[in-house]
SEFI-942036 format. One record per residue (C-alpha): chain; x, y, z. Coordinates in nm, 2 decimals, padded with zeros to 4 digits. Last residue first. Example, Ala and Ser with C-alpha at 12.3 -4.5 7.8 and 13.67 -1.06 7.14 Angstrom:
<recs>
@ch->A, u->01.37, v->-00.11, w->00.71
@ch->A, u->01.23, v->-00.45, w->00.78
</recs>
This chain:
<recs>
@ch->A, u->03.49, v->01.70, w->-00.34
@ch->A, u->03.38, v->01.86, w->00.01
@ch->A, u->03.02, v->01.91, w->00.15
@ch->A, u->02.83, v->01.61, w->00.05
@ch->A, u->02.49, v->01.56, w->00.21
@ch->A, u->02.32, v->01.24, w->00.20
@ch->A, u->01.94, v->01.21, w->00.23
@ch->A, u->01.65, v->01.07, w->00.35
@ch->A, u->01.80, v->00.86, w->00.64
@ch->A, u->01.72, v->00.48, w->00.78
@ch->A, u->01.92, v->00.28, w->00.99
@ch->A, u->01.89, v->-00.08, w->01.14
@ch->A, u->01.55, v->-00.19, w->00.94
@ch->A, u->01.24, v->-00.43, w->01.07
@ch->A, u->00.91, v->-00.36, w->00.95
@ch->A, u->00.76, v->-00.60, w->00.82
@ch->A, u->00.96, v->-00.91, w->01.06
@ch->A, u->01.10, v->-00.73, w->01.36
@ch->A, u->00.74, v->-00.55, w->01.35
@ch->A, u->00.53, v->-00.84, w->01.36
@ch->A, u->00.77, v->-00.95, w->01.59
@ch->A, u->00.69, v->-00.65, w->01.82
@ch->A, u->00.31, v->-00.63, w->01.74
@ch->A, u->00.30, v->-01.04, w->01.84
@ch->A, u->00.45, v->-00.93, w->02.22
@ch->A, u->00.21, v->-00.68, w->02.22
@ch->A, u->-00.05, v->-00.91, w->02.15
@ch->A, u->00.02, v->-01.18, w->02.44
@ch->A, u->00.08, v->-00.91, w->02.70
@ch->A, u->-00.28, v->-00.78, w->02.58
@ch->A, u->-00.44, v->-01.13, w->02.60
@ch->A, u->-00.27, v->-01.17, w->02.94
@ch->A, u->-00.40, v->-00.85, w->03.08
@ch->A, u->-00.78, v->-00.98, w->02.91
@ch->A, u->-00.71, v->-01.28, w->03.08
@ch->A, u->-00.67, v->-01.19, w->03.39
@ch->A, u->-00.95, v->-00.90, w->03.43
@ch->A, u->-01.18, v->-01.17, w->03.34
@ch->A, u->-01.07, v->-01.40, w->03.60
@ch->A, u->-01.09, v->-01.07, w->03.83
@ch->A, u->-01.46, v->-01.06, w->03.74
@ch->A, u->-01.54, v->-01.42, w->03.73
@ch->A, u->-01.40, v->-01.49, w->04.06
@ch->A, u->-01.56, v->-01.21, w->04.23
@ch->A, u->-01.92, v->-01.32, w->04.07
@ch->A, u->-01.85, v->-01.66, w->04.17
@ch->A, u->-01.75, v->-01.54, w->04.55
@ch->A, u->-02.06, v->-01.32, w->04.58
@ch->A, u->-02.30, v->-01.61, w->04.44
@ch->A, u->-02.20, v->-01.90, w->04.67
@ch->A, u->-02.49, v->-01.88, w->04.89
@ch->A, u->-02.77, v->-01.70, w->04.73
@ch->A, u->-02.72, v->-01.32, w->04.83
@ch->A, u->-02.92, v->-01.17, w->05.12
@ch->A, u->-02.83, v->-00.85, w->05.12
@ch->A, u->-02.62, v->-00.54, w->05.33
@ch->A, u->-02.27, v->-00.73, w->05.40
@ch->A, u->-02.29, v->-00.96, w->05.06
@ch->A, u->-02.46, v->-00.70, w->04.83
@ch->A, u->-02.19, v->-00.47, w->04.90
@ch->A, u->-01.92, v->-00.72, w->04.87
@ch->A, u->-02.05, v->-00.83, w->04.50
@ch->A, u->-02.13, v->-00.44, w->04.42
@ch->A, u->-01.71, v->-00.38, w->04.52
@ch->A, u->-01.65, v->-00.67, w->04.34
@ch->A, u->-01.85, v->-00.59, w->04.03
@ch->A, u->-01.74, v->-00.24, w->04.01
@ch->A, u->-01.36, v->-00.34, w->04.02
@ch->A, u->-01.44, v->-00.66, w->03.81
@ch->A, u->-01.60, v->-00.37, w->03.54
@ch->A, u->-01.35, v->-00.13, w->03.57
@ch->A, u->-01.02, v->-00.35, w->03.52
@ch->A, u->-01.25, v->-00.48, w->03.22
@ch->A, u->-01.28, v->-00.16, w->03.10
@ch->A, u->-00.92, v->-00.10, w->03.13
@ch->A, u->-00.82, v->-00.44, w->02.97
@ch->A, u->-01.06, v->-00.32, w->02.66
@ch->A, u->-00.87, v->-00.01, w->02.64
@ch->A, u->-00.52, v->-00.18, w->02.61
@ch->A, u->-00.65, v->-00.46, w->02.38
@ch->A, u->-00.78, v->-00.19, w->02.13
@ch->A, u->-00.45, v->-00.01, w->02.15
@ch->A, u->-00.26, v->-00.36, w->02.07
@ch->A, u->-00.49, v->-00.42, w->01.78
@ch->A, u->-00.48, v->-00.06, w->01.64
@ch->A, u->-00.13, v->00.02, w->01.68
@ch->A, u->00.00, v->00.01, w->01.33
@ch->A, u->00.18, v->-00.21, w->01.05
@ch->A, u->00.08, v->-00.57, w->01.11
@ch->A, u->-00.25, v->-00.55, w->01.19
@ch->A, u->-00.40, v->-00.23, w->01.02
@ch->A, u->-00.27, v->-00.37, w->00.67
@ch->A, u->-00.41, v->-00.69, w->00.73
@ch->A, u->-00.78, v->-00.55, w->00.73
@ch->A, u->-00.70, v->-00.28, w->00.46
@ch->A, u->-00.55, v->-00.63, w->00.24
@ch->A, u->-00.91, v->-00.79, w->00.30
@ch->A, u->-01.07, v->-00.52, w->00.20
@ch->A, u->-00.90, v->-00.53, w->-00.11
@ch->A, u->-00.83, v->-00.88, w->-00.20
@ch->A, u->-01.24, v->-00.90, w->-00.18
@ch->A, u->-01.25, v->-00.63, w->-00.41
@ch->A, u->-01.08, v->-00.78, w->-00.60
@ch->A, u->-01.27, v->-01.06, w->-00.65
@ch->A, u->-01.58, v->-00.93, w->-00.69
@ch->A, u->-01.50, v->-00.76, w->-01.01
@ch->A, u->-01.30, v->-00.36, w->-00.95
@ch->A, u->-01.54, v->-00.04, w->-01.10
@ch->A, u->-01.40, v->00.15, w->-01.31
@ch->A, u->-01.65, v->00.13, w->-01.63
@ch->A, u->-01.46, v->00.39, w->-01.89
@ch->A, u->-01.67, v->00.70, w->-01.91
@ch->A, u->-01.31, v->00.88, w->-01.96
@ch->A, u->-01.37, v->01.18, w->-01.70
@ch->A, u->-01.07, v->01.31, w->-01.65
@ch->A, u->-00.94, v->01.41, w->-01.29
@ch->A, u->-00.78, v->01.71, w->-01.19
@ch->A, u->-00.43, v->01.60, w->-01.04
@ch->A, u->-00.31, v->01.58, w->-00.68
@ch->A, u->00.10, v->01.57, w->-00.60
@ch->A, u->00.26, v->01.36, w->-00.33
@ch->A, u->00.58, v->01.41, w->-00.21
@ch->A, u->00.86, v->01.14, w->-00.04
@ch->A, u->01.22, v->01.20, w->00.06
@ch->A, u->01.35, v->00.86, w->00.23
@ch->A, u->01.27, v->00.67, w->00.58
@ch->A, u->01.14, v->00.34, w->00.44
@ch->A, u->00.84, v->00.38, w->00.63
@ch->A, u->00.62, v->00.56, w->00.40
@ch->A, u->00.80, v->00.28, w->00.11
@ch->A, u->00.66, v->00.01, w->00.38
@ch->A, u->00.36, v->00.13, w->00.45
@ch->A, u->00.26, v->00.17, w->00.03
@ch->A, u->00.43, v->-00.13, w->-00.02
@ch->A, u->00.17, v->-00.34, w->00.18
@ch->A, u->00.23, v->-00.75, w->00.21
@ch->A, u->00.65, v->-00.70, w->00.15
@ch->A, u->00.84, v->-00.99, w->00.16
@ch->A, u->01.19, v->-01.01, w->00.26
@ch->A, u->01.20, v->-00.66, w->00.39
@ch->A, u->01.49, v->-00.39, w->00.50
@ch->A, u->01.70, v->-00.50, w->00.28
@ch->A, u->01.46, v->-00.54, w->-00.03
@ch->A, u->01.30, v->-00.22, w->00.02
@ch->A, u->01.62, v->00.00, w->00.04
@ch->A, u->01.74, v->-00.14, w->-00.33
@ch->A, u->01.35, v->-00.04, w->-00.44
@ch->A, u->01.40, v->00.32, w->-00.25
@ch->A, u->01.70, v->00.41, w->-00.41
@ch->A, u->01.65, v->00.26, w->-00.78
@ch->A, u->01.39, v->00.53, w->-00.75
@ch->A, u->01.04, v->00.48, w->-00.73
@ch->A, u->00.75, v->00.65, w->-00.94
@ch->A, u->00.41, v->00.64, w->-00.80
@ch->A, u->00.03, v->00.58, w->-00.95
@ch->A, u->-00.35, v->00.63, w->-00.85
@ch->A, u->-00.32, v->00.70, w->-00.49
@ch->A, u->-00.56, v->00.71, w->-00.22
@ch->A, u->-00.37, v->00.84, w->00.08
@ch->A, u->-00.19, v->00.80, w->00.38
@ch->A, u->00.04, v->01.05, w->00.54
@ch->A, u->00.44, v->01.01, w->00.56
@ch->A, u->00.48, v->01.16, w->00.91
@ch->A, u->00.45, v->00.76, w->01.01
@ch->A, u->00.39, v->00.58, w->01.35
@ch->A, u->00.09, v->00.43, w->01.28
@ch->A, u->-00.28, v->00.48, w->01.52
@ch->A, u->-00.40, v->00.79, w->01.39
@ch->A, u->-00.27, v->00.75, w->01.05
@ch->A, u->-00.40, v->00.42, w->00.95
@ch->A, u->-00.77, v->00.50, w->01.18
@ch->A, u->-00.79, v->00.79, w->00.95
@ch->A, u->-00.66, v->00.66, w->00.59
@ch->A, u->-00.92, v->00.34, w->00.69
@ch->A, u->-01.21, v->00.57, w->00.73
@ch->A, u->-01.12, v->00.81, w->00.42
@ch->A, u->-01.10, v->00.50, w->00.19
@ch->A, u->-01.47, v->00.34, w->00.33
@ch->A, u->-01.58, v->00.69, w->00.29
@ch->A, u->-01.48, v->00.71, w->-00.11
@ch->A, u->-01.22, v->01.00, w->-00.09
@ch->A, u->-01.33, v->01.32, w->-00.26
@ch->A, u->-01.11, v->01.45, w->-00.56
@ch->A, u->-00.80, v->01.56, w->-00.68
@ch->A, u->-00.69, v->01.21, w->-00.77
@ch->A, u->-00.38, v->01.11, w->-00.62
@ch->A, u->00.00, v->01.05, w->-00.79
@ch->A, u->00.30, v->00.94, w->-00.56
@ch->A, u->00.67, v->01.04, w->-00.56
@ch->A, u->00.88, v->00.84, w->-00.45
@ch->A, u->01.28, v->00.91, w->-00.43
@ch->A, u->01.23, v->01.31, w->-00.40
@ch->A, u->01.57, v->01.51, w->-00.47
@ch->A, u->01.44, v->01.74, w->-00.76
@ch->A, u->01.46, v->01.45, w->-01.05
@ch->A, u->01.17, v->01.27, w->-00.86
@ch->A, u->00.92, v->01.62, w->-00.95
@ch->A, u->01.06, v->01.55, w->-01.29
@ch->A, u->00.91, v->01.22, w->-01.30
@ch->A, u->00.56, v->01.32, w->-01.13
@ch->A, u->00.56, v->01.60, w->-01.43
@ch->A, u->00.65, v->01.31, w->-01.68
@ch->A, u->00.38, v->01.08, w->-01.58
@ch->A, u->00.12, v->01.41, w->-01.53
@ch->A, u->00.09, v->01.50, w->-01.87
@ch->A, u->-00.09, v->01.19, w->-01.94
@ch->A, u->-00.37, v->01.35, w->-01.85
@ch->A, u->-00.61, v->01.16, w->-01.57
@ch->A, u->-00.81, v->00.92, w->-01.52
@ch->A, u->-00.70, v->00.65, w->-01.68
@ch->A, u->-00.76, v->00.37, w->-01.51
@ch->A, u->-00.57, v->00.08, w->-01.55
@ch->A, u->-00.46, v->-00.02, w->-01.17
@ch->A, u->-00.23, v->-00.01, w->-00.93
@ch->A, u->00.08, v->00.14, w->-01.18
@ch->A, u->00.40, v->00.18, w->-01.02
@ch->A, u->00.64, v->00.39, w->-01.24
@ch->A, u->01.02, v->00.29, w->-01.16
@ch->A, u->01.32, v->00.45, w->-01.21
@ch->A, u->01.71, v->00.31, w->-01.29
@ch->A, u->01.50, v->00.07, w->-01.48
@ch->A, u->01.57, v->-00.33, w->-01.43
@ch->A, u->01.17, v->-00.42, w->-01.33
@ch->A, u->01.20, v->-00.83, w->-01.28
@ch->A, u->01.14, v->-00.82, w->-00.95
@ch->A, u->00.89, v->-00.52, w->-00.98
@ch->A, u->00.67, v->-00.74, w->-01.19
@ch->A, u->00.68, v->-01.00, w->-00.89
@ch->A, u->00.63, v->-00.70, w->-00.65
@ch->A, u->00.28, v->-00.59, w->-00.83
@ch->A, u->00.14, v->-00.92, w->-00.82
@ch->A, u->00.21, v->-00.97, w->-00.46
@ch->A, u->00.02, v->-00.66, w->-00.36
@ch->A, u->-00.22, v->-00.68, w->-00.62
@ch->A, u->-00.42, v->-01.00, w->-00.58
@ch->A, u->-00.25, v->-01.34, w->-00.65
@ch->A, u->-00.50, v->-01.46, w->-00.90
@ch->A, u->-00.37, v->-01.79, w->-01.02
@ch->A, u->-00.09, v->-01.91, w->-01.26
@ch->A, u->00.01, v->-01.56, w->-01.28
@ch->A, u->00.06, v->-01.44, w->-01.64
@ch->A, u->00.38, v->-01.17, w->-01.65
@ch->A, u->00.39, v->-01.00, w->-02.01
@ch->A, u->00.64, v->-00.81, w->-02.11
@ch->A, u->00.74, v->-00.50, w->-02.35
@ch->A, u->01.03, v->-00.31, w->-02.45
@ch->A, u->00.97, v->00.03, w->-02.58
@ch->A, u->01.18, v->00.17, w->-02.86
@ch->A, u->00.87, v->00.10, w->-03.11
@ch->A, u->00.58, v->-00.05, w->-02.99
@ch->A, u->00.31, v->-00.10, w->-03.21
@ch->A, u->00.28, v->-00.49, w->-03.16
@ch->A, u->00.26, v->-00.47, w->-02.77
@ch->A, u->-00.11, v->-00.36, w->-02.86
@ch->A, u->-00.20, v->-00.66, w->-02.96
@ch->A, u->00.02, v->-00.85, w->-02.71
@ch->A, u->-00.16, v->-00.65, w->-02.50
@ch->A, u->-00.54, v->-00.67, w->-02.59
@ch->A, u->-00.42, v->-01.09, w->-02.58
@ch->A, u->-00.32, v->-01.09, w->-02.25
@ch->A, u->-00.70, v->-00.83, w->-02.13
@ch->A, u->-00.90, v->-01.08, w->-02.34
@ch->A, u->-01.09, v->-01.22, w->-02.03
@ch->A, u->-01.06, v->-01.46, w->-01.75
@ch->A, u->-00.75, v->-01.25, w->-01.61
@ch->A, u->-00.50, v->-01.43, w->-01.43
@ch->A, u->-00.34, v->-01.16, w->-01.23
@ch->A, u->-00.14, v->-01.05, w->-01.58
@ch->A, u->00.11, v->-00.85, w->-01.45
@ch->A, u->00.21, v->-00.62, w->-01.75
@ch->A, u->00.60, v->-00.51, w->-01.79
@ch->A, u->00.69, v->-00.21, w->-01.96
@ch->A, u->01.05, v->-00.11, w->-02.07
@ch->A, u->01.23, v->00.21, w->-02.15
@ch->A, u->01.51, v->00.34, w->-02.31
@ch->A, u->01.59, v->00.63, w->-02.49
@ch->A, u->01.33, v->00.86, w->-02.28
@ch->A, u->01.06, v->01.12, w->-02.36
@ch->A, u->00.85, v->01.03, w->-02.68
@ch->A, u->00.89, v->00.67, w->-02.60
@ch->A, u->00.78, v->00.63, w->-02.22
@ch->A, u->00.48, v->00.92, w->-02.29
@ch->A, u->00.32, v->00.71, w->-02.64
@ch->A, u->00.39, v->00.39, w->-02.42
@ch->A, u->00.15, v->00.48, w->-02.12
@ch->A, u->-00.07, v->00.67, w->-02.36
@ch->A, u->-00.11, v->00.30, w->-02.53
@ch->A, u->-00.15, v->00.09, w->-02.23
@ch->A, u->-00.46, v->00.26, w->-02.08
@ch->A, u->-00.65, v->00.29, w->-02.45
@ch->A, u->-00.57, v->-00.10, w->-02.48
@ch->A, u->-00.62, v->-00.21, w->-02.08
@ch->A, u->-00.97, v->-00.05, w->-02.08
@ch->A, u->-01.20, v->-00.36, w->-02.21
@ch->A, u->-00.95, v->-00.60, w->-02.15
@ch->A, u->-00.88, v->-00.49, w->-01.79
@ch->A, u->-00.99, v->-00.82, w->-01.62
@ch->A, u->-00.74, v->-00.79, w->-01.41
@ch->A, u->-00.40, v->-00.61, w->-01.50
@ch->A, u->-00.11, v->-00.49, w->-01.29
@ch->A, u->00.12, v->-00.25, w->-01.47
@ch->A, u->00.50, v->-00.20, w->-01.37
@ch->A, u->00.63, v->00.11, w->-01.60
@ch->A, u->01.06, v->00.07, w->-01.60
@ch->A, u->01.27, v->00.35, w->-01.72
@ch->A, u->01.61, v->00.40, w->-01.82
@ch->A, u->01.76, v->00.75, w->-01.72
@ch->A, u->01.89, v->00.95, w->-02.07
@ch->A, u->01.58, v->01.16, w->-02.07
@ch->A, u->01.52, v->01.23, w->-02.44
@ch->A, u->01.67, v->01.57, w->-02.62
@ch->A, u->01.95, v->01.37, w->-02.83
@ch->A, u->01.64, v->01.15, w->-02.95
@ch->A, u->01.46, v->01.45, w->-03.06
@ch->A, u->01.75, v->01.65, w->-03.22
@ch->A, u->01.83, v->01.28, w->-03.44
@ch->A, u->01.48, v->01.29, w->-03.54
@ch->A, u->01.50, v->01.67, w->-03.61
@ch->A, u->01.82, v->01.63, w->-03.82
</recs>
């Protein structure tokens, strides 16, 4: 009677758990199991699928070890032939995620109480269609410093942050794949899908677990915060902007000292009109530089960032 009380009692929503793994062996066991213990304790049906980013340790076999135990659960494994990096490995396992929800996990720290998977899911039961999980703690500076430039120069109310997990609705991933065909950030592009989003901090647990990324990663990383600022805000194109200004500046300076120096010095011959020439030439090409990068921002945006309608929620008032 209990058993049969308990399974009446779990969620009746099917669940998916996407979980990118590199070089997680030593982590990905303790990490894997409280993921399962909450999916089958609280819901009917469930499934986890582990990206394997081509790992060059045990972490494949730690869970098909681990995979074993399962009960209810179902379980997969995704091996990349080569390391992909997270974005890309994290939307192959979300192509083959089937769950009416979706838990997101970055990476296999466990840092905080497991607790807090099935409070971020109820918090997505009240109407929000991503709700994101973030360390209540201080950013590393390298993270607050792209979060700020990110927010000051992209057109978002939806502010950045360093997040540890999310949960999606079938909403937002159906939303995804019609506004984009590929996806290089899906943090911008689910803060741009236009839908209810909330954010909720949790005290962080100390596990002692080593959680620092290998070289490689970090390298995806960086290089991801890089591309990131490109394609989905104004940073390039604002950059150009200002730089065109100082150079309309510096040729207006430089021909105004050029035909000073002319009328009151004794310039070598030839030097005022080279300086002139070189100072509006400059001024030339930095306003065609910026025509030229504009014109990329708007089909960088037609392409990441293009969508015909977006709202957060439907209203309706009579059956």
């Amino acid at each position: 009677v209990m058993e049969r009380t308990a399974i009446l009692n779990k969620e009746k929503n099917f669940v998916s758990a996407v979980v990118y793994v590199h070089n997680a062996g030593k982590r990905i066991e303790r990490f894997l199991g409280t993921i399962l213990s909450v999916l089958e304790k609280n819901f009917e049906h469930s499934e986890v699928i582990c990206v394997n980013d081509c790992s060059t340790d045990d972490s494949a076999d730690v869970i098909k070890r681990v995979s074993r135990g399962a009960s209810t659960a179902s379980i997969s494994i995704v091996n990349l032939s080569y390391f992909h990096g997270v974005e890309v490995a994290m939307n192959a396992g979300m192509d083959l995620a089937i769950g009416d929800f979706v838990f997101e996990f970055d990476k296999t720290i466990l840092d905080f109480d497991k607790d807090i998977i099935m409070k971020i899911y109820r918090r997505s039961l009240e109407g929000y269609d991503i709700v994101s999980a973030s360390p209540d703690k201080k950013q590393k500076l390298s993270s607050r410093m792209f979060y700020y430039v990110f927010d000051k120069f992209a057109d978002f109310k939806y502010k950045m942050t360093t997040e540890s997990f999310r949960i999606l609705s079938r909403r937002v991933i159906n939303r995804i794949s019609s506004m984009n065909k590929t996806v290089p950030y899906r943090k911008v592009v689910y803060a741009s899908c236009g839908l209810q989003s909330d954010n909720i901090r949790y005290p962080v647990v100390n596990t002692g677990e080593d959680t620092t990324a290998d070289t490689l990663e970090k390298r995806e990383r960086s290089s991801l915060a890089v591309d990131s600022l490109v394609l989905f805000t104004n940073f390039g194109y604002s950059f150009a902007k200002t730089m065109t200004v100082v150079m309309i500046l510096a040729a207006l300076f430089m021909a105004v000292y050029s035909l000073v120096v002319y009328l009151i010095g004794s310039p070598i011959e030839g030097w005022t009109t080279t300086v002139m020439f070189l100072s509006f030439s400059f001024f030339g090409l930095f306003g065609i530089l910026t025509i030229v990068i504009k014109y990329l921002q708007i089909i960088v945006n037609l392409v990441f960032q293009r969508k015909r309608y977006t709202f957060n929620s439907i209203e309706k008032l009579t059956k």
